[in-house]
C-alpha positions in Angstrom: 228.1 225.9 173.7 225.0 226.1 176.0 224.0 224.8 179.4 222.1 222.3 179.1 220.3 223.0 182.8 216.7 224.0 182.2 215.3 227.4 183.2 211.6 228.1 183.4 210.0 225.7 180.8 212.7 223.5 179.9 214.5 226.7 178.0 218.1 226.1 177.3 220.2 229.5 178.6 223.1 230.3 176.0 226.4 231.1 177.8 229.4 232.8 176.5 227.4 234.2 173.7 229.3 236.6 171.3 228.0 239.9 170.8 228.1 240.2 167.6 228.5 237.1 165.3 229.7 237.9 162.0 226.9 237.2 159.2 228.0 235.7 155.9 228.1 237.9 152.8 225.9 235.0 151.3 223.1 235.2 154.1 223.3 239.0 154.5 222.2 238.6 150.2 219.4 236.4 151.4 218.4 239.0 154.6 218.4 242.0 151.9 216.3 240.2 149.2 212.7 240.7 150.5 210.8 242.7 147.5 207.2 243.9 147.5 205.8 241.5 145.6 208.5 238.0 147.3 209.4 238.0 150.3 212.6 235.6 151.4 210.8 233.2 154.0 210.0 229.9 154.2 206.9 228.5 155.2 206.4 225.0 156.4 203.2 223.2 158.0 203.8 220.3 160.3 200.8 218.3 160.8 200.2 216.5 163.7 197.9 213.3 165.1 196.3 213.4 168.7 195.5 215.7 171.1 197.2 219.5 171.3 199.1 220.0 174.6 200.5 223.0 174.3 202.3 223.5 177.3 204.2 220.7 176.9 204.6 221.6 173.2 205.9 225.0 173.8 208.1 223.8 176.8 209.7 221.6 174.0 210.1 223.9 171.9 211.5 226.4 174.6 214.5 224.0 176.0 215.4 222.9 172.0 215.0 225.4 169.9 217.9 228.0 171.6 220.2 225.3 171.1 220.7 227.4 167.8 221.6 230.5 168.5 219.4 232.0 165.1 216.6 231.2 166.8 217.4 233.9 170.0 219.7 236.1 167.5 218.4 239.3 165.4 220.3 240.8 162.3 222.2 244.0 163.2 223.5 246.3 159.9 225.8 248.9 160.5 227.9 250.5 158.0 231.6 249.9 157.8 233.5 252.1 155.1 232.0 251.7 151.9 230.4 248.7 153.5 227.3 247.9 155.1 228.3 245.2 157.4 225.7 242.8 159.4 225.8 240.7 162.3 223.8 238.2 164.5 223.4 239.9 167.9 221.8 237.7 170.6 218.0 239.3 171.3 218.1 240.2 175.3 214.2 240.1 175.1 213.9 237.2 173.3 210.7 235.4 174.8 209.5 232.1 173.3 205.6 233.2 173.8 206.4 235.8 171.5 207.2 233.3 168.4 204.7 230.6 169.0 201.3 231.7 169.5 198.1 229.8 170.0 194.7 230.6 170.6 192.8 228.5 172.6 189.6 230.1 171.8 189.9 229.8 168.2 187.5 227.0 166.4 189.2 224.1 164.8 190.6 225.3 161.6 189.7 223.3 157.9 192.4 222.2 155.3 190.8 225.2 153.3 191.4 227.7 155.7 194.9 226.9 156.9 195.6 227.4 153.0 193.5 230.6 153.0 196.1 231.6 155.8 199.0 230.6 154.3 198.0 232.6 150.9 197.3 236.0 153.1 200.7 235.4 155.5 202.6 235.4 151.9 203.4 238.4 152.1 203.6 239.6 155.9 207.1 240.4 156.9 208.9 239.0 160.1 209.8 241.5 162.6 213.2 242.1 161.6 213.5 243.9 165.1 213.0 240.1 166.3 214.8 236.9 165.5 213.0 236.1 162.1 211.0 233.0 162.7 207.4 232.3 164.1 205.0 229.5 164.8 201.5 229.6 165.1 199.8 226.5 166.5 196.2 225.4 165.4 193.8 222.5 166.3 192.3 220.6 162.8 188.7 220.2 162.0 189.7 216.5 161.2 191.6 216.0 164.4 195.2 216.5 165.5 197.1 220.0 165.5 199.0 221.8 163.0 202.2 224.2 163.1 202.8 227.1 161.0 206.5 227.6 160.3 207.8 230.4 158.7 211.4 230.8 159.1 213.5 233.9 157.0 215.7 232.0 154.3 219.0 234.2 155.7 218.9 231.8 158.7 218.9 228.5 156.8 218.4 226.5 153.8 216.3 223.6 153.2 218.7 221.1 154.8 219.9 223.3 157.8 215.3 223.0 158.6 215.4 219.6 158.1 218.5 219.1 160.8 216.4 221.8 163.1 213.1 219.5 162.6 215.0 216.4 163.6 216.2 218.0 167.0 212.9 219.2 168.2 211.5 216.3 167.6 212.1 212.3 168.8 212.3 209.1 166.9 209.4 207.3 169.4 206.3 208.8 171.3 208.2 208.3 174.6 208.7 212.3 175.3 210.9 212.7 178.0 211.8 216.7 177.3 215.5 215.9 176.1 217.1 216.3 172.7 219.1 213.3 171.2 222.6 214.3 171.3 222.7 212.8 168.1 223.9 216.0 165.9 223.4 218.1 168.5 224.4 221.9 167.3 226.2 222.3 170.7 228.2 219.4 170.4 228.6 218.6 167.0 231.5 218.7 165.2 232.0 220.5 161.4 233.2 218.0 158.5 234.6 220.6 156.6 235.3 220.5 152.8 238.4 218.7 151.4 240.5 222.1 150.5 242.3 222.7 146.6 245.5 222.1 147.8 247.8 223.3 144.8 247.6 226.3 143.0 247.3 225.0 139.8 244.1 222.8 141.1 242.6 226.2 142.3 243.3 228.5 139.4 241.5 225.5 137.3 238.6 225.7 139.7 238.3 229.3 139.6 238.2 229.7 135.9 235.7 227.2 135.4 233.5 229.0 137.7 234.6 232.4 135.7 233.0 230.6 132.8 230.1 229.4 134.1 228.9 233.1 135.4 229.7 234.5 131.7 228.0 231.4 130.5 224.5 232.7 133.0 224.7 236.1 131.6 224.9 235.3 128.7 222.1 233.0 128.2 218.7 234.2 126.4 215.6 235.0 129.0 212.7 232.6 128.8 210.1 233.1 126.1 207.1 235.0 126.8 204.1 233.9 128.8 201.8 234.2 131.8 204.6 232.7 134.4 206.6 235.8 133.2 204.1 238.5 133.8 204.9 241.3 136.5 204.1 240.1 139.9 201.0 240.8 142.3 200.0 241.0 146.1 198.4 237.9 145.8 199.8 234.7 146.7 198.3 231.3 146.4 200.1 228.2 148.3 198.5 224.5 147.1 199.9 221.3 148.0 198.8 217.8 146.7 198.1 214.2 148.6 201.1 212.5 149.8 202.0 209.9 147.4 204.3 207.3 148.4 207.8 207.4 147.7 208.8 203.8 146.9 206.6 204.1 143.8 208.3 207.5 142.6 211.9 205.6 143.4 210.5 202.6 141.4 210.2 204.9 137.9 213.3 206.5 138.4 215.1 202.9 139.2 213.1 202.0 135.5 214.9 204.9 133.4 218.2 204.8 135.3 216.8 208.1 136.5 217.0 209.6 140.1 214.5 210.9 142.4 214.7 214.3 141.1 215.1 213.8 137.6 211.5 212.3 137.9 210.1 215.4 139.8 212.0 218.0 137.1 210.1 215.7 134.0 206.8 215.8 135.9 207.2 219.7 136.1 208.0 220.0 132.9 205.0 217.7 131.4 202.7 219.9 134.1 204.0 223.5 132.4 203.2 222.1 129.0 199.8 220.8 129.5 199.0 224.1 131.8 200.3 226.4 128.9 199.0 224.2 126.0 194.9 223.8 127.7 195.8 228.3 127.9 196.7 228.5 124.2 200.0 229.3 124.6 202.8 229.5 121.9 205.5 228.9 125.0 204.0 225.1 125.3 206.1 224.6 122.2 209.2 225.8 123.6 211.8 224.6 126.3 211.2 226.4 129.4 214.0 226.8 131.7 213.8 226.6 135.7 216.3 227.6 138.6 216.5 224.5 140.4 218.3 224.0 143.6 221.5 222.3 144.4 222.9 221.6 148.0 226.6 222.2 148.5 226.2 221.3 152.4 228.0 218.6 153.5 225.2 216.6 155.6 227.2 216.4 158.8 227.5 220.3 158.9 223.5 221.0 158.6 223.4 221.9 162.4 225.5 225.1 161.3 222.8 226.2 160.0 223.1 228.9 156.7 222.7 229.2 153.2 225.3 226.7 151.5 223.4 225.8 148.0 223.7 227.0 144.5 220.9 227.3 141.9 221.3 225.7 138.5 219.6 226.7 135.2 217.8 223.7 133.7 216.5 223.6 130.3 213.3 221.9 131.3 212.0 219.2 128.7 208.2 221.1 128.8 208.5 220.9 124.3 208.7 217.7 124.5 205.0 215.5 124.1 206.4 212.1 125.3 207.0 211.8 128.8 209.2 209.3 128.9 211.3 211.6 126.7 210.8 213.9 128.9 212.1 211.9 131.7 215.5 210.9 129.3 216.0 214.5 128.5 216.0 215.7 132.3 218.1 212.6 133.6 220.8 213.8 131.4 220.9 217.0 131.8 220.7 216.8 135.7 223.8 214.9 135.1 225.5 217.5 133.1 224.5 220.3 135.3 226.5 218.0 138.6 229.8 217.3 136.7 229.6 221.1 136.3 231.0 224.0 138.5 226.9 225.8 138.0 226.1 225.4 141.5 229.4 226.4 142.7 229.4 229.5 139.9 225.6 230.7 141.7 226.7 230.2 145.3 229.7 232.3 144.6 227.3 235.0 142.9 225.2 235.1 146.2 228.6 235.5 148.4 229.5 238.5 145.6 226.2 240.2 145.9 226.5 240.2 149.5 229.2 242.8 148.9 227.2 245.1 146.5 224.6 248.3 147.3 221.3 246.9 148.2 220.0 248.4 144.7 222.6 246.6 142.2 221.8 243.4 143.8 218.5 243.7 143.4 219.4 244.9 139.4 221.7 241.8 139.3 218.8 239.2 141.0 215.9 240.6 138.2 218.7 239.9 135.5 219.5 236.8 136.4 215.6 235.3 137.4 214.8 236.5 133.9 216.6 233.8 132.2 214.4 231.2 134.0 210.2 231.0 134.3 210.2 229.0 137.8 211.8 227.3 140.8 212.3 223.5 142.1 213.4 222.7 145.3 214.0 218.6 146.4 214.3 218.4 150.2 215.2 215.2 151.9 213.5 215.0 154.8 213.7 212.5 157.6 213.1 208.8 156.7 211.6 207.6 159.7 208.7 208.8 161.7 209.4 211.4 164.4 207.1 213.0 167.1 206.8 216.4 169.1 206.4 216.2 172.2 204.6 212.7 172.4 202.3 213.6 169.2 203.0 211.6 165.5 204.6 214.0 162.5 201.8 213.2 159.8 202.8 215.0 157.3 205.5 217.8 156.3 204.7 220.1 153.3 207.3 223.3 152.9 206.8 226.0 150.1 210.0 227.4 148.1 209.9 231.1 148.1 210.8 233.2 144.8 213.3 236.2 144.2 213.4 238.6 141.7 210.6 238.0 139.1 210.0 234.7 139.9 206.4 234.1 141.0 206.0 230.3 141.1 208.1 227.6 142.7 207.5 223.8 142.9 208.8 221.9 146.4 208.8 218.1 146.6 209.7 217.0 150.1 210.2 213.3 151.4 209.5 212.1 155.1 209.1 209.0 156.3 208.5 206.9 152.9 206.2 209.8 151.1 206.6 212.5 149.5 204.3 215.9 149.2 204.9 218.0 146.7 203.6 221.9 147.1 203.4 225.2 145.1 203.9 228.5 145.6 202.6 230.9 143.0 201.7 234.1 141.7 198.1 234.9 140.6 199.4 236.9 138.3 201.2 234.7 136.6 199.5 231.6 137.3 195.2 231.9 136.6 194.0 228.8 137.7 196.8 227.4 140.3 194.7 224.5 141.3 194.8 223.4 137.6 198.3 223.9 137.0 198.7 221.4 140.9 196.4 219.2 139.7 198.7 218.3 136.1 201.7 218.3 138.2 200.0 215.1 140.1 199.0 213.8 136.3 202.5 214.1 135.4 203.4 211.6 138.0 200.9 209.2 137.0 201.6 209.1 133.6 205.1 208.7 134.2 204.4 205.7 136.1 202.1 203.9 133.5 204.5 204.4 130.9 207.2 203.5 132.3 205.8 200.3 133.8 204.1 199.6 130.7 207.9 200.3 128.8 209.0 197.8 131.2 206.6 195.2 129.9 207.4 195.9 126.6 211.0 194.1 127.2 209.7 190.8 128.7 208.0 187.7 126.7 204.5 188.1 125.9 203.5 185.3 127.6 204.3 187.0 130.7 203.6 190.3 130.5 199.5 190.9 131.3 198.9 194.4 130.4 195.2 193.8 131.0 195.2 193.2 134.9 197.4 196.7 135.4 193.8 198.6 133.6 192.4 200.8 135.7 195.0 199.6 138.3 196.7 201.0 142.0 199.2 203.6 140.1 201.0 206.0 141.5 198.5 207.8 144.2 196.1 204.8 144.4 193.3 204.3 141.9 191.8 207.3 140.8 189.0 208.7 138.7 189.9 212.3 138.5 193.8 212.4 139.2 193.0 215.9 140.3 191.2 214.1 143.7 194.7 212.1 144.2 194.1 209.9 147.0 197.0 209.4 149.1 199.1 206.6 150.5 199.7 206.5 153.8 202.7 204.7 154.9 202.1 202.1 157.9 
């Protein structure tokens, strides 16, 4: 629990702290898999309308953010037996100045630099010495402020940031320096998991996620091309325009599809056209991706922690129709949730928490082989929400990769759009714009076929092909769907 009584600017002052709180085999996996060439953070911008006030920002920031004790905590490993055993041990110097920094001298920064930045931070550890997460805070050449985020993946997973990001900030501009006790990590209460009861239930559970490991290791690595060539130092982080969401919902509502089903096809159709314009034998084959798969139970996001499992998914990239494409991924998304595969993955993180540093590193390359890439869905919140007083514009996170994984798609929703974002290797990936650009393609052809498909079923005398020509698709009218042009909810 923590007092809520400010100290200094606004901070919150944790009381009866432990020590040492016991880190999670599955977290202490996440903490030990920064590599070279991936590192295990996430990082987030958070753009902003209005003018900067950062002492009132940070003083926000300050009296919220403690109210998870991650964010004051650093990660203490000490051996224990055979065992290296870690812990989260409350930071006695923790200062907020030292994890949001601004420079009030510095220019306005452009679109193109705060990418340039993000590419040359890709690979810049956190001070592990330090609770892992920083902010920096920038003023926009087109007006408004931006946040850096980049927050170590041991800490959290892409819901636990989403339930931090609706705590620091309010649902209305009316900024009064409190946090809605809505959810509120120090009162909140766990929902827990409904527990196999009888021993027969979990034997049965347990040997289905027995065969779902042998069923991973067994399965063939992805066929050879550029997204599976050894990794570099150089990162490139690319996000398109925010399309609107309602339009994405309305071709999944069309196939009987969801959300994500849409954004796995429109992956897919991006890999193929990417590998087919490079000259690529792989565009003829299925590619396979490790896509995400929360386990969380929503009301126990403020706990913060890793409680996901990743799932191999035969992408549909060998496929030329897209609708077909879109059929193929519904069903297999469905397959892939009746199954114990996330559960199998998330118990394989917990495991390799237990092993040397070296054969979980052995064990991650193994398994990232089987796949080429990474998707991420987050759900982020519905409804506008501001920071101290200033609008939330936009929020655009990037997955990051393990093993030899060196791209990774992330589609995030807030407040009626979604961005969608990539992470990737130059290595691996030539011409990354190109390969953004026929992801945003991929949308748009999903939506004129599928409302054209839809026409297709009704009379003739009422369906009027001719006034959709040239029409308001998916990301507004376009002549270049590289130069999307986004949709700004109201």
């Amino acid at each position: 629990m923590l007092d809520q009584r400010p100290r200094g600017e606004g901070a919150c002052v944790p009381v009866h702290e432990p020590m040492h709180e016991p880190m999670s085999r599955r977290d202490y996996c996440w903490f030990r898999m920064d590599g070279a060439s991936n590192l295990m953070v996430i990082n987030s911008v958070l753009m902003f309308e209005g003018a900067l006030d950062f002492d009132t920002l940070r003083a926000t920031l300050a009296q919220r953010l403690p109210n998870y004790a991650r964010f004051t905590q650093r990660v203490s490993v000490r051996r224990h037996g055979l065992l290296f055993k870690a812990s989260w041990v409350h930071d006695p110097d923790f200062e907020i100045a030292r994890h949001v920094a601004f420079d009030a001298a510095a220019a306005p920064i452009s679109e193109a630099q705060l990418h340039a930045l993000l590419s040359g931070q890709a690979l810049q550890p956190l001070d592990k010495a330090r609770p892992l997460w920083h902010m920096q805070v920038f003023k926009r050449a087109a007006g408004g402020f931006a946040i850096v985020f980049r927050l170590h993946h041991c800490i959290t997973d892409g819901l636990g940031l989403v339930h931090v990001l609706k705590h620091l900030t309010d649902d209305s501009m009316h900024h009064d320096g409190q946090a809605s006790m809505e959810w509120h990590p120090a009162h909140a209460k766990p929902q827990g998991q409904a527990l196999l009861c009888k021993r027969v239930h979990r034997a049965l559970f347990w040997a289905r996620i027995s065969a779902q490991l042998a069923r991973l290791a067994l399965l063939i690595p992805d066929p050879r091309s550029s997204l599976k060539r050894p990794l570099s130092a150089e990162k490139c982080l690319l996000q398109l325009p925010a399309m609107q969401l309602e339009l994405v919902r309305g071709i999944a509502k069309s196939m009987q599809a969801t959300v994500n089903d849409v954004w796995v096809a429109a992956v897919a159709g991006a890999l193929r056209a990417y590998l087919q314009e490079r000259g690529e034998p792989a565009a003829k084959r299925s590619l396979r991706a490790a896509v995400t798969f929360s386990l969380r139970n929503k009301g126990d996001a403020f706990l913060l922690g890793n409680h996901f499992g990743l799932v191999a998914v035969d992408l549909p990239s060998d496929k030329a129709s897209a609708l077909e494409r879109l059929t193929l991924a519904s069903a297999r998304m469905k397959a892939i949730k009746a199954s114990h595969q996330p559960h199998a993955t998330m118990f394989f993180l917990s495991l390799s928490g237990y092993l040397p540093a070296r054969l979980q590193t052995v064990l991650l390359k193994l398994f990232t082989a089987k796949g080429s890439v990474v998707l991420t869905n987050v759900e982020g919140p519905p409804q506008p929400r501001y920071l101290a007083g200033s609008l939330l514009q936009d929020a655009i996170c990037w997955v990051p990769q393990a093993g030899t994984f060196g791209v990774g798609f992330a589609l995030m929703s807030y407040a009626g759009q979604i961005q969608i974002s990539m992470f990737a290797d130059r290595s691996q990936v030539a011409d990354p714009q190109r390969l953004m650009d026929l992801v945003g393609e991929a949308f748009v052809e999903l939506e004129q076929q599928t409302r054209f498909s839809a026409l297709d079923l009704l009379p003739r005398h009422l369906a009027a092909p001719s006034s959709l020509a040239g029409g308001d698709y998916l990301v507004g009218g376009v002549g270049r769907v590289g130069g999307l042009t986004p949709h700004r909810s109201t």
